[in-house]
C-alpha positions as a Markdown table, in Angstrom:
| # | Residue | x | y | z |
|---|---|---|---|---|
| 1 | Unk | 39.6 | 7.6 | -32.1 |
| 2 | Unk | 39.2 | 7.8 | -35.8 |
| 3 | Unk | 35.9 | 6.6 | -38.0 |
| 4 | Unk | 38.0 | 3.8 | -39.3 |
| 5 | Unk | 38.6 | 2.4 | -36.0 |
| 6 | Unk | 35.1 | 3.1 | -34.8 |
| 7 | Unk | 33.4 | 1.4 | -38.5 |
| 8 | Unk | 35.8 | -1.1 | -37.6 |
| 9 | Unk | 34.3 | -1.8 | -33.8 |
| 10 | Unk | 30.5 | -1.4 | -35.4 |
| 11 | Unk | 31.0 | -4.0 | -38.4 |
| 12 | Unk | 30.9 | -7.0 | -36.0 |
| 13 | Unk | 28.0 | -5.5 | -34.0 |
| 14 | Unk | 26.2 | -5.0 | -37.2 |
| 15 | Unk | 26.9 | -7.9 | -38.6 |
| 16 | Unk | 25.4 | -10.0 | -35.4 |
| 17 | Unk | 22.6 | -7.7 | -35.7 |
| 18 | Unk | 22.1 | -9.0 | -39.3 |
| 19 | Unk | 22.1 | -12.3 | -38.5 |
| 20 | Unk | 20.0 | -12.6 | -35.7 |
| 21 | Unk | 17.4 | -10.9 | -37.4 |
| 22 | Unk | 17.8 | -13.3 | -40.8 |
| 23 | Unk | 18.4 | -16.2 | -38.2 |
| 24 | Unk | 15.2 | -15.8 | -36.9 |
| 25 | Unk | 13.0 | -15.5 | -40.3 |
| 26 | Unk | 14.6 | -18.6 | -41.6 |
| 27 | Unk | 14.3 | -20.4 | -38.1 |
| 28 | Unk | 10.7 | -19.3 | -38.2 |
| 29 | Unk | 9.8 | -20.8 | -41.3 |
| 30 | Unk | 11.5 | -23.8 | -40.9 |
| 31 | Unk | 10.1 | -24.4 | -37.4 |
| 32 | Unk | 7.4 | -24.0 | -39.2 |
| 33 | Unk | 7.2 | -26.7 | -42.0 |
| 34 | Unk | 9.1 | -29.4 | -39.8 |
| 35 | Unk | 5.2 | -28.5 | -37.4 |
| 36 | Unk | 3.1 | -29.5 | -40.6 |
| 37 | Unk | 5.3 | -32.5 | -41.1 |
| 38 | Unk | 5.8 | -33.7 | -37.4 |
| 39 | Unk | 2.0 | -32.9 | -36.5 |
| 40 | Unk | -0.4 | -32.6 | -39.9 |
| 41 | Unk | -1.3 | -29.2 | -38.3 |
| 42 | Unk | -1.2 | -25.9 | -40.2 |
| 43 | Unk | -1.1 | -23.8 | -36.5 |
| 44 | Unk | 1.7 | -24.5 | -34.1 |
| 45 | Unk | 0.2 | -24.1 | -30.4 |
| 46 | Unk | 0.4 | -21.4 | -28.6 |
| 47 | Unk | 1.5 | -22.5 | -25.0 |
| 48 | Unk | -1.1 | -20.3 | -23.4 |
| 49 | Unk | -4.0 | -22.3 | -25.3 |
| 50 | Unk | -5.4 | -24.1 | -22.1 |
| 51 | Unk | -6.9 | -26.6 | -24.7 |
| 52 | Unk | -3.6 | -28.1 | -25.9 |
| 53 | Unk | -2.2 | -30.7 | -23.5 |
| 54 | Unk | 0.7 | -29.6 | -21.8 |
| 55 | Unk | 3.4 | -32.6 | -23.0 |
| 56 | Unk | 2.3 | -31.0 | -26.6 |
| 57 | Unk | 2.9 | -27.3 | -25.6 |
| 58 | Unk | 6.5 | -28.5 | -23.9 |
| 59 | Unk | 7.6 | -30.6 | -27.2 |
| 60 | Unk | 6.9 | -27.5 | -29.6 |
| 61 | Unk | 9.2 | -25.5 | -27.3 |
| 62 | Unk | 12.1 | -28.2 | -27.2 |
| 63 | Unk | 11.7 | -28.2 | -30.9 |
| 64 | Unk | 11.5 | -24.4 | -31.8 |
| 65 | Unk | 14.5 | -23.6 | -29.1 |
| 66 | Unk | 16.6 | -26.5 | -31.2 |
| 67 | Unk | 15.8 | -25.6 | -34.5 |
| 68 | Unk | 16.6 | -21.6 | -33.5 |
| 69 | Unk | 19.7 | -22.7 | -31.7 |
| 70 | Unk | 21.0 | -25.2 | -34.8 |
| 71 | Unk | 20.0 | -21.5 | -37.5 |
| 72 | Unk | 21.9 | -19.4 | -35.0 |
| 73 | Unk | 24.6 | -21.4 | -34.6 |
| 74 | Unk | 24.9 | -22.1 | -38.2 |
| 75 | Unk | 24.2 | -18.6 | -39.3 |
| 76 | Unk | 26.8 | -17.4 | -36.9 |
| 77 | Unk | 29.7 | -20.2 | -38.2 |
| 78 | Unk | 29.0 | -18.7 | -41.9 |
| 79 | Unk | 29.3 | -15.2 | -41.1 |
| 80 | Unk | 32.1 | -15.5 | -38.5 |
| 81 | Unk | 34.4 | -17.4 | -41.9 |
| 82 | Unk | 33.6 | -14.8 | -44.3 |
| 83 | Unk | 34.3 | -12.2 | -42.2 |
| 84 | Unk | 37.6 | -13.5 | -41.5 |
| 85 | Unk | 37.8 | -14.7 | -45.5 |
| 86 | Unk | 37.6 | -10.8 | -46.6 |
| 87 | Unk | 39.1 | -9.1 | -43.1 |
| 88 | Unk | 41.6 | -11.3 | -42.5 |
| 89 | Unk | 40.4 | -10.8 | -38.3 |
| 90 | Unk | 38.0 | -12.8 | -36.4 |
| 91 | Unk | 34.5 | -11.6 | -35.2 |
| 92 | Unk | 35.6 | -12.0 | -31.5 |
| 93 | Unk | 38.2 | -9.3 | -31.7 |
């Protein structure tokens, strides 16, 4: 096997490396303003805080696992096009 081939396997690894971790910042801080908006609070609760009521502590979850699923998928779209815009090949091999 020859370091072309073997940059070539790592790119896409990389690349979904990359974008989970930028993914996650910008799902973070979006997650985070649509809380202030949605509940006037600065903190979102922590589902361990015994002093929140559970139907709270359940809808932050729903939210944060759909606004991380709608970055990631997103995200993922984006970087799967340009790859294939400069490469010519697909992420998925």
């Amino acid at each position: 096997m020859n370091s072309a081939n073997s940059l070539q396997d790592l790119t896409p690894k990389l690349l979904g490396f990359a974008t989970g971790l930028l993914g996650g910042a910008i799902a973070g801080g979006v997650f985070s303003r649509l809380w202030r908006v949605v509940s006037d609070e600065d903190e979102v609760p922590d589902p361990t805080a015994l002093d929140r009521d559970v139907s709270e502590v359940l809808l932050v979850g729903a939210l944060q696992g759909a606004v991380f699923g709608l970055v990631k998928a997103a995200l993922s779209r984006i970087t799967s096009q340009g790859y294939q815009r400069l490469t010519g090949k697909s992420l998925r091999g």
